[in-house]
C-alpha positions in Angstrom: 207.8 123.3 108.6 208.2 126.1 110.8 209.6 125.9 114.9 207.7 128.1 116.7 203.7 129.1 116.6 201.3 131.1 118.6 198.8 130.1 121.2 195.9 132.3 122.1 193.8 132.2 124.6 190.5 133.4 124.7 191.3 136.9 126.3 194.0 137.2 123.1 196.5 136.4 124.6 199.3 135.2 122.7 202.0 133.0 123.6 205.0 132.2 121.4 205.6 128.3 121.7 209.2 126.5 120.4 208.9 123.2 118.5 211.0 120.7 116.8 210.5 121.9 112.8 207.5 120.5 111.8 204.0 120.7 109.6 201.9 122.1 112.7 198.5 121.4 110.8 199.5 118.0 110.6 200.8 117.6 113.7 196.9 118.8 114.9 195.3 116.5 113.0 197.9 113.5 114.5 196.9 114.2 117.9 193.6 114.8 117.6 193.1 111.6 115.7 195.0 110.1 118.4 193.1 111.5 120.5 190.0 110.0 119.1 191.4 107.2 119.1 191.9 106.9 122.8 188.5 107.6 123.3 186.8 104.6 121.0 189.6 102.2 123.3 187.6 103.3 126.1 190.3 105.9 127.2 189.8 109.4 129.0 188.9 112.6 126.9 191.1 115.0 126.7 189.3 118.3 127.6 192.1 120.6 125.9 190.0 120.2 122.2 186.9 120.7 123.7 188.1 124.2 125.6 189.7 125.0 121.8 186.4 124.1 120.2 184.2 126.5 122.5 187.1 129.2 122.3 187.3 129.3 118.7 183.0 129.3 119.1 183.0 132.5 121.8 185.4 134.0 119.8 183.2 134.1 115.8 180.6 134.5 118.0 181.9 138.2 118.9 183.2 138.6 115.8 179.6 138.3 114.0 178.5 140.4 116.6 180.9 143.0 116.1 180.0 143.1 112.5 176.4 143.3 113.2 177.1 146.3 114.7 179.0 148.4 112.6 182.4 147.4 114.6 182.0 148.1 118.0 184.5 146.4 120.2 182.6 143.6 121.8 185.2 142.6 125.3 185.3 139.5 126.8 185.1 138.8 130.1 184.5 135.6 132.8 185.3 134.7 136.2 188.5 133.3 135.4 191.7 133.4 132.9 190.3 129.9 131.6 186.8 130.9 130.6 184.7 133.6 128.9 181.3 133.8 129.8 180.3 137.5 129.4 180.3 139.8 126.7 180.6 143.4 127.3 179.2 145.3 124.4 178.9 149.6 124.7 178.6 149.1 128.4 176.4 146.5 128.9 177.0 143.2 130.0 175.2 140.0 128.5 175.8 136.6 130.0 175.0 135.3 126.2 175.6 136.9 122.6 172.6 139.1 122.1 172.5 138.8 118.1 170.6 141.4 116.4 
């Protein structure tokens, strides 16, 4: 496996993280059945998957949008560097992904 790979964040941007040489997507899918597992012992969530989840969401979300609309940039936006909640798209400002 490689030993390095990129994390993004929701704004894009990326962040070039060192590792031991290892299968990353196996690695993923370790942790997050470990983190599973945690949970069912009656252990805390760990809210790092669920922020990844609703990234990776908000992120095809503007993407479809942006393909609905014949490739306009749609620009991401929220109150902090940890969340997006607005979508800027020609201008205007939504608070939710206005699908056509």
């Amino acid at each position: 496996g490689s030993s390095s790979f990129v994390v993004g964040d929701y704004l894009g941007k990326d962040k070039m993280v060192q590792v031991e040489p290892c299968d990353h997507v196996k690695s993923l899918v370790t942790e997050f059945s470990n983190c599973v597992q945690t949970v069912k012992e009656g252990g805390k969530i760990n809210m790092e998957w669920s922020k990844r989840s609703l990234v990776t969401h908000t992120i095809m979300c503007a993407i479809f949008e942006s393909a609905m609309r014949g490739g306009v940039n749609i620009e991401l936006k929220g109150e902090s560097d940890n969340e997006a909640t607005q979508y800027v798209i020609e201008g205007e400002t939504f608070n939710d992904i206005p699908t056509r």
